[in-house]
N, C-alpha and C positions, 0 to 999 in steps of 0.2 A: 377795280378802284382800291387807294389804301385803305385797311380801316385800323391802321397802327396797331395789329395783333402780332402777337409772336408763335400762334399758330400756322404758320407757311405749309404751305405744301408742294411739292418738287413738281415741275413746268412738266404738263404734259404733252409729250411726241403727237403732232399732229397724225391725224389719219395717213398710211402709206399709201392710199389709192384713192381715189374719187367716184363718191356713189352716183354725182351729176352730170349728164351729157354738157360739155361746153365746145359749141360752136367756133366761138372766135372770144382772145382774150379781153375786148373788152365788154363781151355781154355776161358779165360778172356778178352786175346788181345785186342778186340773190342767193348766190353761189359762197359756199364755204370757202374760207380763205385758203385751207390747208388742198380743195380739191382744186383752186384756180391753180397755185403751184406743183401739183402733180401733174393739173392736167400741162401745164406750159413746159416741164421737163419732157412729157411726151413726145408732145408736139414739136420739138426742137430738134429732132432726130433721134429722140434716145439717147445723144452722149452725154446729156447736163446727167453732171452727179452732184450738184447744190443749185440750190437757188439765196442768191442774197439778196438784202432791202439796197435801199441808195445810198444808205449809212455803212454798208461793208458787214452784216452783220447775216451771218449764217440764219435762214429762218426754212429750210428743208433742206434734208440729207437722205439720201439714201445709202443702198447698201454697200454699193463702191465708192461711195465716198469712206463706209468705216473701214472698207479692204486696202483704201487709199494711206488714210491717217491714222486706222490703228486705235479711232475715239469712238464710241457705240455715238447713234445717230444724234440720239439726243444729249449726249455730251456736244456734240457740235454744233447743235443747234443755240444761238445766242450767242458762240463767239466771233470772231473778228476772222475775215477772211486774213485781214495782214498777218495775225497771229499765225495764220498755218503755211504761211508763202511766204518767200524770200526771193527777192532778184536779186544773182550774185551781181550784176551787171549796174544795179540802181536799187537799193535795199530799199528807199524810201520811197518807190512808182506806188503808183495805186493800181492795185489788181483788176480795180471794175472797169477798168480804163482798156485793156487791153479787147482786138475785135477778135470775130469766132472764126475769120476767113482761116484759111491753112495757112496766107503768107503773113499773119498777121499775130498768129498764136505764137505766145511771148514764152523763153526758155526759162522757167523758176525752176525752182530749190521746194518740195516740199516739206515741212516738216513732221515728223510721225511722232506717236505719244511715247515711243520707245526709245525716242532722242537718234533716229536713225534719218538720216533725209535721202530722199529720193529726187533725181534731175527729173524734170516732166516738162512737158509742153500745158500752158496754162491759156483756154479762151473763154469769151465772156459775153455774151451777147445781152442787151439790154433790152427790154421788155415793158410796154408801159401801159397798165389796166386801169379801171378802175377803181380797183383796189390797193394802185399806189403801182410805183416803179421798179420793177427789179432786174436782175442779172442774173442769167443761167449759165453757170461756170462750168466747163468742161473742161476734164484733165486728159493727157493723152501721156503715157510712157514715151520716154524720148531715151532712155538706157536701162542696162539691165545691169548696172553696175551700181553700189552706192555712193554715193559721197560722202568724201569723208569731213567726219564731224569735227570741227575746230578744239582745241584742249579746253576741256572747262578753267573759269577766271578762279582766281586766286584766291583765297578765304580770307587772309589777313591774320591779325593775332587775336585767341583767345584762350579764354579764362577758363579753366574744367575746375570745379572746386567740388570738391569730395573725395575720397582715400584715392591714394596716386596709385594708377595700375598702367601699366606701359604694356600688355600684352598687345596683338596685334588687331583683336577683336574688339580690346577695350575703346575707351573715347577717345584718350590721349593718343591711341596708338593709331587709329582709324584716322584723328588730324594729322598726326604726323605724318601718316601716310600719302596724303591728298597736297603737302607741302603749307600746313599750318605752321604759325609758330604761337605754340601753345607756351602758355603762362600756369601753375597749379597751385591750387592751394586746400588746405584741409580739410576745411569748414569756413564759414561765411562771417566767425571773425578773423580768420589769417587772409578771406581775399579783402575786408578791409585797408588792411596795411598796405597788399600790394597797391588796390584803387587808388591812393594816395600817388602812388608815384607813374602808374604803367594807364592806360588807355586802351581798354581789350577795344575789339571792335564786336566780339560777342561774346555771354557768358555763358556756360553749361554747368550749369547746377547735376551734378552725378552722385546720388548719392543712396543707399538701400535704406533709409530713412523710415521713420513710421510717418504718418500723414500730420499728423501734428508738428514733428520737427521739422519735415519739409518745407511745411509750412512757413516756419517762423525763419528757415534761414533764408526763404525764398524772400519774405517784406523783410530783413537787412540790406539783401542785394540789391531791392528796386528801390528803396530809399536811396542805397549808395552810389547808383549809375543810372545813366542815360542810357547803356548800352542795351541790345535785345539782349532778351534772357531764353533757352532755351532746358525746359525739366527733362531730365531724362530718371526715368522711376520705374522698377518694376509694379508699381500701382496701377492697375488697368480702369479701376473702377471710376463711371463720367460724372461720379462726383467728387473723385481727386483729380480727374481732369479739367473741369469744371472750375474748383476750388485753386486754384494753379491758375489759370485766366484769369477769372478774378481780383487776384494778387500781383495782377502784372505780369506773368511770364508771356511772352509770345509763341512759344511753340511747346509741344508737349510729347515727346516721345517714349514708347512702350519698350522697357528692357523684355525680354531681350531684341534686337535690332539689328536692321540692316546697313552693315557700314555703308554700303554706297549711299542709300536713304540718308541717314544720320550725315554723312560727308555733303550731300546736296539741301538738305535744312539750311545748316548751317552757313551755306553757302548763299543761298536766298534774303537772310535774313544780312547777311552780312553787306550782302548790296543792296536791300534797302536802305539800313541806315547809312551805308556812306551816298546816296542820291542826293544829294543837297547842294546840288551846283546853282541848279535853274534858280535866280533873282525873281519870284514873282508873288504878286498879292490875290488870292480871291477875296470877295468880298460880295457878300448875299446879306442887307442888312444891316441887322448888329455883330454877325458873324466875321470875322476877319479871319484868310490863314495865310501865314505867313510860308513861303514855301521855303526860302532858302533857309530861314531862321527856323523853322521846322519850331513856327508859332500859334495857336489858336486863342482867339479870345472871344468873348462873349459880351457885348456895352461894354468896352473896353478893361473885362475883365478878364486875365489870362486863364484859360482853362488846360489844365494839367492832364495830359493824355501820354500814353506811353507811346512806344512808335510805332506799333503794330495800330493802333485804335488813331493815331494819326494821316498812318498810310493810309485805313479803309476811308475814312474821312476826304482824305484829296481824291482818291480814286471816283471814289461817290461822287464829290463837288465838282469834277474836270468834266463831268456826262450830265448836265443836269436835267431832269426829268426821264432819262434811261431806266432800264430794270434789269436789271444783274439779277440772276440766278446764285442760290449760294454755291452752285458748283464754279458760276464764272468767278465770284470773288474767290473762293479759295485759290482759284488758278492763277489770277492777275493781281491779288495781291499778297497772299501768303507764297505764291512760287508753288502750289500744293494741288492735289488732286483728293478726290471722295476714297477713294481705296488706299493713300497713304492718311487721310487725317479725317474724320469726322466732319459732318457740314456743322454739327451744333456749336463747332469752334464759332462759326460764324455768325449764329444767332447771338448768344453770348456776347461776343465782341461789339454787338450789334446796339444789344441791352447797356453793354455800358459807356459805348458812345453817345446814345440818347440819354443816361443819366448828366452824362456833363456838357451836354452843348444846347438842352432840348428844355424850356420854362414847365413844360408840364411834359415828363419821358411816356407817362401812362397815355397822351393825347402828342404824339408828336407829329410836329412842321415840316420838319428838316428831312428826316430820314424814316420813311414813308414804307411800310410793309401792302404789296401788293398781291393780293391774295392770289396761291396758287402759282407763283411767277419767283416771289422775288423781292427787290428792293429797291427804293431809287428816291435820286436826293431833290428835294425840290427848292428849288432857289427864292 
């Protein structure tokens, strides 16, 4: 249950094995949930290497499944089977959909945490307890070749504001490299002038700063733009990372850095905010968001969110009563994983969406801490 705390603690990996004899799956009654799905992977032949809900949502994995996708188990548990499969043939099928027979295992694409995909044979047999409905997915090798990976999409134009260094390791030089067309400026009053005339699509604040000035040139830029902001700081410590969230920046990177890293940020954030095609309204209440206008308001009063704390916001409101793990938010909305960005990004982000959307943040409605799990938005 929520009890709107900001002490979470990370979802724990069900048991691998089942301490109870189970018969047949639907004499469950009594039976741990985690040992019905061990025991039905068994039971199934041995080849399931997941089992998912009816909603598509990974809730056991085992070990081939992480030798599969390259994600420790419980990384995979809670996300989207779509997320890890692709038909080149029909990208939008439903995976649960497909039968376990051999003339019936459907040819996907999968994808790995290393960005490498793999061609497999994907089947699914569906399973129905009294514990609720599931699917035990088996993957089968269908080549030993990989496929190859599409060129990543395009960044667009941005903003590096701080001393111009074009080495090939610097910031300038790593977008160059990736086919940015970067824009520069000194300090955060010369990229004033430019904001006046140029429209980055993201900005990168670079700059060897003390945390003070950081600071201050950071609330110039988010005053001055709409656009995401990106710190890049040799300040490690999580309360100039922290402090930097706070202030509006969206992403927070540790000099020194990995161009490719640093090149794929930017790249995330860069397709967030140009997402604003979809014409659509939520509306839970007195809550309204506006999607295309990339609008929220509150008893029809506008609430001022940056784009980061709006993305988490539709993500939440599009599932409503789901619970996200802060490792699935960082995945599905920051483009990010726990080994490149901290989960406390998340909490944070978390804290100050419930200051502007929530009548009382200390007792909140909307966006619900569920202990042990996670989060999830309630309508």
């Amino acid at each position: 249950m929520g009890d709107g705390s900001e002490a979470d603690e990370p979802l724990e990996r069900p048991p691998s094995g089942g301490s109870t004899r189970v018969d047949h799956p639907e004499d469950v009654d009594d039976v741990a949930l985690a040992d019905v799905l061990t025991w039905l992977v068994a039971e199934l032949g041995g080849e399931g290497v997941m089992v998912a809900d009816d909603e598509g949502f990974v809730v056991l994995a085992d070990d081939r499944a992480e030798a599969w996708f390259g994600y420790p188990a419980a990384r995979l548990e809670g996300m989207r089977v779509g997320d890890l499969l692709s038909d080149p043939a029909n990208p939008a099928a439903d995976p649960l959909t497909v039968t376990a027979d051999a003339g019936g295992n459907r040819r996907v694409d999968a994808r790995r945490a290393d960005a490498t995909v793999r061609r497999v044979r994907l089947g699914a047999k569906p399973v129905t307890t009294r514990r609720g409905r599931f699917h035990v997915l088996t993957i089968i090798d269908s080549a030993d070749t990989e496929v190859p990976v599409p060129p990543p999409e395009p960044i667009g134009r941005v903003l590096v504001v701080g001393p111009l260094d074009v080495r090939a390791d610097s910031v300038v030089g790593t977008l160059d490299a990736v086919g940015a067309e970067t824009l520069t400026a000194e300090n955060a009053r010369g990229a004033l002038v430019l904001l006046e005339s140029e429209r980055p699509d993201v900005v990168v604040l670079d700059d060897d700063l003390s945390s003070v000035e950081l600071f201050a040139e950071l609330r110039v830029l988010r005053a001055a733009t709409g656009a995401p902001i990106i710190v890049v700081s040799p300040h490690a410590e999580e309360d100039d990372r922290v402090g930097a969230l706070q202030l509006g920046a969206d992403d927070y990177v540790i000099q020194p850095f990995s161009t490719a890293e640093l090149a794929e940020r930017v790249r995330v954030v860069a397709r967030r905010s140009a997402a604003r095609t979809r014409v659509e309204i939520l509306t839970f209440g007195d809550l309204e968001i506006e999607l295309d206008a990339r609008r929220a308001s509150v008893a029809d009063r506008d609430v001022q969110l940056s784009p980061i704390e709006f993305d988490l916001l539709v993500f939440l409101a599009r599932t409503p009563r789901h619970v996200f793990s802060r490792a699935d938010l960082l995945r599905h909305v920051w483009g990010s994983r726990a080994d490149w960005q901290t989960e406390a990004t998340v909490t944070e982000h978390v804290r100050r969406l419930r200051r502007k959307i929530e009548p009382d943040p200390n007792a909140p409605r909307r966006i619900i801490t569920v202990h042990r799990a996670g989060y999830r938005f309630d309508p």
